[in-house]
C-alpha positions in Angstrom: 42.9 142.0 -66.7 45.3 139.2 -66.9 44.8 136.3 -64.5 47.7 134.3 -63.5 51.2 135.5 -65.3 54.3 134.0 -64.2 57.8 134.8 -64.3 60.8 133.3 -66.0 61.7 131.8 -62.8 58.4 130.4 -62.5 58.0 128.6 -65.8 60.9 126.6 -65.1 59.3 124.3 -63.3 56.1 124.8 -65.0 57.1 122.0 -67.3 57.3 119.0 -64.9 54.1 120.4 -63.2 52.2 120.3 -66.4 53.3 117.2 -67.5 52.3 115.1 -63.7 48.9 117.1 -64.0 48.3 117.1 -67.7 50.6 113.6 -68.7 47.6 111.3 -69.5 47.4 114.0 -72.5 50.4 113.0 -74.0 49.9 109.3 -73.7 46.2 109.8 -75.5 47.5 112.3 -78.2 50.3 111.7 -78.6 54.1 113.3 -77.5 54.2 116.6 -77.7 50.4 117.0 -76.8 50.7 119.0 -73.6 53.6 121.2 -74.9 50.9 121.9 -77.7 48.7 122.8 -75.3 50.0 124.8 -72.9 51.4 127.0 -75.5 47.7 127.4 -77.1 45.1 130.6 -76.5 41.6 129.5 -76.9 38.8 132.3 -77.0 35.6 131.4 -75.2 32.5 133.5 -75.7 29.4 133.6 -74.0 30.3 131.4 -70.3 26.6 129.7 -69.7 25.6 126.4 -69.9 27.6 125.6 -73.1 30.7 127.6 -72.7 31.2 127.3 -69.0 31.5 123.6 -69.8 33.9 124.0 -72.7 36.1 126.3 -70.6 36.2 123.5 -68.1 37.3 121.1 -70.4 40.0 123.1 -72.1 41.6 123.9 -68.8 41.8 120.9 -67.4 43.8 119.8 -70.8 46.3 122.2 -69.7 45.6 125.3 -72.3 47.7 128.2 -71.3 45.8 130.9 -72.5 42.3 131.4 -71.9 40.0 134.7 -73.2 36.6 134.5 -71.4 33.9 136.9 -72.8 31.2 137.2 -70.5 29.4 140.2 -69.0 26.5 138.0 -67.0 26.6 137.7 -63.5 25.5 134.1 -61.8 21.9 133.8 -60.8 19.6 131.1 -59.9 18.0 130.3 -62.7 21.4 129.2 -64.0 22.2 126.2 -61.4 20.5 123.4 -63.3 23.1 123.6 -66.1 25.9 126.3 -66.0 29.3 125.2 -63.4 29.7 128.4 -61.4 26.0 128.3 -60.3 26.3 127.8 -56.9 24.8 129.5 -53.8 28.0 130.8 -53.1 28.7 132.3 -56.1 25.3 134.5 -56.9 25.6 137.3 -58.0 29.6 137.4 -58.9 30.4 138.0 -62.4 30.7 134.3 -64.4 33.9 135.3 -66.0 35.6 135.8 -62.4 33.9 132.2 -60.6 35.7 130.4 -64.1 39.1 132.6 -63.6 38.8 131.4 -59.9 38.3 128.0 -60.7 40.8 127.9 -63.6 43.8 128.7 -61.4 42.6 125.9 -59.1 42.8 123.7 -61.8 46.2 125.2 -63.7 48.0 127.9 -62.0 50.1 127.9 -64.4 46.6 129.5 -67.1 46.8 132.5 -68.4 43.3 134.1 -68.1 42.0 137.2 -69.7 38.5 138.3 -68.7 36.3 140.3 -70.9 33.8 142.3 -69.0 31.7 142.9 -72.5 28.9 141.1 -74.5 30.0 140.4 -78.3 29.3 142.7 -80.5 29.6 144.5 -84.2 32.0 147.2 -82.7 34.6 144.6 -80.9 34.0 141.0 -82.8 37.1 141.6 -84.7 39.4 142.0 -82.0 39.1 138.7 -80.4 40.3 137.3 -83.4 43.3 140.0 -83.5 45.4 137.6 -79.9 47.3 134.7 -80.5 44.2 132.8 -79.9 44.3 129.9 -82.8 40.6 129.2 -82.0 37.5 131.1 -81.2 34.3 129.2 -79.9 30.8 130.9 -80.0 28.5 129.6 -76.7 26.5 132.5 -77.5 22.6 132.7 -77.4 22.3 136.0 -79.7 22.3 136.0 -82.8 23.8 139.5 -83.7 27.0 138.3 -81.9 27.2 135.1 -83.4 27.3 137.3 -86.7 29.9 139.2 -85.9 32.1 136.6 -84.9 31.5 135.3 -88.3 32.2 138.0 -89.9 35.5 138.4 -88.3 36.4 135.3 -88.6 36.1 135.4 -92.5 39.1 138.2 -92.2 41.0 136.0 -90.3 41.2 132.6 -92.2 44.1 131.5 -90.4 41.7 131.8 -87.0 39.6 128.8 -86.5 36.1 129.4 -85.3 33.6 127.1 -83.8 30.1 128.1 -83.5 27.5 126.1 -81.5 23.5 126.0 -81.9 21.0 126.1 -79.1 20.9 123.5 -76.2 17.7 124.3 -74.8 14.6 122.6 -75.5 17.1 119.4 -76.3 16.5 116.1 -74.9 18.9 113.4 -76.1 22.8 113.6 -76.0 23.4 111.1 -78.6 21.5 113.6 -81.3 24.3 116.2 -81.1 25.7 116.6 -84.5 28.5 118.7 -86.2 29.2 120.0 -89.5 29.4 122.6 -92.2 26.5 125.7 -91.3 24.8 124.5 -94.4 23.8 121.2 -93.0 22.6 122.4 -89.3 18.9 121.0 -88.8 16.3 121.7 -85.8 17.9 124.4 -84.7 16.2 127.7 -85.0 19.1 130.1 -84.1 21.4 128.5 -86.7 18.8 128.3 -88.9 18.4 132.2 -88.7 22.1 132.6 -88.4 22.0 131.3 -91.9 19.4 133.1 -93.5 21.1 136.5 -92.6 24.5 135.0 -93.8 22.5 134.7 -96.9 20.4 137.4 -97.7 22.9 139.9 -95.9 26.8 139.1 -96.3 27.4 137.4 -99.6 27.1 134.0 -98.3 25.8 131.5 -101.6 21.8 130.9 -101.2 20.4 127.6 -100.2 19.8 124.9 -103.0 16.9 125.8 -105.2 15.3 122.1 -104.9 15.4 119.8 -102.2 17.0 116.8 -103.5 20.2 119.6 -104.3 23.2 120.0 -101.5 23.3 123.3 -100.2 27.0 125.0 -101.2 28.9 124.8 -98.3 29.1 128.1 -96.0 32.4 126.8 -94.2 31.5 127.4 -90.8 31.9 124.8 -88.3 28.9 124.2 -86.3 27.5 122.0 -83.6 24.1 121.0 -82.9 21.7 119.1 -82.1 19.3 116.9 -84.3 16.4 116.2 -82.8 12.9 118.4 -82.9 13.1 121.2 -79.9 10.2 120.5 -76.9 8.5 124.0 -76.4 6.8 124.6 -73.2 3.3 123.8 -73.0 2.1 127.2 -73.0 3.5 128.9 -75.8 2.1 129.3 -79.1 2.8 128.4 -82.4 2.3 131.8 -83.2 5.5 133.1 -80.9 9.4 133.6 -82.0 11.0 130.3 -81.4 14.3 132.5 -80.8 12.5 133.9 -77.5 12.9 130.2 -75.8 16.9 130.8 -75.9 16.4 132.9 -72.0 16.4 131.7 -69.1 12.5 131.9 -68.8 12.5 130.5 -72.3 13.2 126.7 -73.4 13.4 123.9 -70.8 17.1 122.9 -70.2 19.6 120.4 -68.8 23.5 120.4 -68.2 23.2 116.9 -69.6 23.0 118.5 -73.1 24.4 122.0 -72.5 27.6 119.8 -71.2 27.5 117.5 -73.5 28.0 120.4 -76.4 30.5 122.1 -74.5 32.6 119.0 -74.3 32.1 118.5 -77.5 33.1 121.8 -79.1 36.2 122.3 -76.5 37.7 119.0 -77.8 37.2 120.2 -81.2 39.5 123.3 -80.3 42.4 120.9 -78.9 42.0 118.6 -82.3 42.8 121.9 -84.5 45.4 123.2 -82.2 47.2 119.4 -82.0 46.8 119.1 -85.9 
């Protein structure tokens, strides 16, 4: 479903609306900057903690397409760090409290909601829109796989992938970079190791004072040594803390990525 269409009629006078909502864009940016914009799709997969904060971000910088992948609905255990977590909204699917709250925002946005999880069998067809840019906020590892191996089809695509949140602390530790260099981050870390050993991807450096070849996948997260709850075990999965139940969290960091990596979308579509 597409959320928000307009007619010819309508985008007439979409243009001075944009620019008396969006305007400060241009005079950050640069001229130009909100015409960019509003002509831009952005995918978003995965609407939690990270991406319902990216997907914030990018439409209140006036992107006119937005492809929100989602197939969670809002429960409680999300209101200490994901934006539709409310009382009001429990329950409802997260993809339709974002649509709702994007045409608050930007009437004038283009959403399409994907009812699905990410996949093997669909990965490739995100990256088949207009979308320029494609931004992983998932927690699973096979999907973060498959988007990665769509995206090396698609070169022209730009894709973002972002680590783990939970179990992070401190803001000012969030990091971005090639895949290669990604540190204290378990689900990165294993995202890498099947890249390896399973899709062609050049193996890590045989010594430790070597630079690992570059794997060129951008990536974003954070550098600092993950707090584990006090009852688990050395001996458990450290990819079990990415639920709910799992890893302590806090919107100050599962923000703080999404702001980060939604920004990084609106630098490659400005460029």
């Amino acid at each position: 479903m597409w959320w928000g269409q307009w007619s010819d009629t309508k985008s007439m006078s979409n243009n001075h609306d944009s620019m008396r909502r969006f305007g400060g864009l241009d005079r950050l940016f640069g001229a130009q900057s909100v015409r960019k914009l509003q002509q831009a799709h952005v995918v978003v997969a995965g609407i939690g903690g990270v991406g319902s904060w990216c997907v914030e971000t990018l439409a209140r910088s006036g992107v006119g397409a937005l492809t929100l992948i989602d197939m969670d609905v809002v429960s409680v255990s999300n209101i200490n760090r994901q934006l539709p977590a409310l009382d009001s909204t429990l329950g409802r699917d997260k993809i339709e409290v974002m649509a709702d709250r994007i045409g608050e925002i930007n009437p004038h946005c283009r959403v399409h909601l994907v009812d699905e999880f990410v996949t093997a069998e669909n990965g490739a067809a995100f990256f088949e829109s207009s979308a320029q840019v494609v931004i992983d906020c998932t927690d699973d590892l096979n999907a973060k796989i498959a988007l990665v191996l769509a995206a090396r089809q698609q070169p022209e695509k730009r894709l973002l992938v972002c680590g783990a949140a939970g179990g992070k602390r401190n803001p000012l530790t969030l990091t971005e970079g090639d895949l290669s260099l990604a540190t204290h981050d378990a689900l990165l870390a294993r995202l890498r190791q099947r890249l390896r050993k399973q899709h062609g991807w050049p193996a890590g450096p045989r010594k430790s004072h070597q630079r690992p070849a570059k794997m060129h996948i951008h990536a974003v997260w954070f550098a600092e040594e993950t707090v584990l709850p006090p009852e688990w075990t050395q001996e458990q999965d450290p990819l079990q803390g990415l639920s709910c139940a799992g890893y302590g969290s806090a919107m100050s960091m599962t923000a703080s990525m999404g702001l980060l990596v939604a920004q990084r979308a609106m630098d490659h579509i400005l460029a």
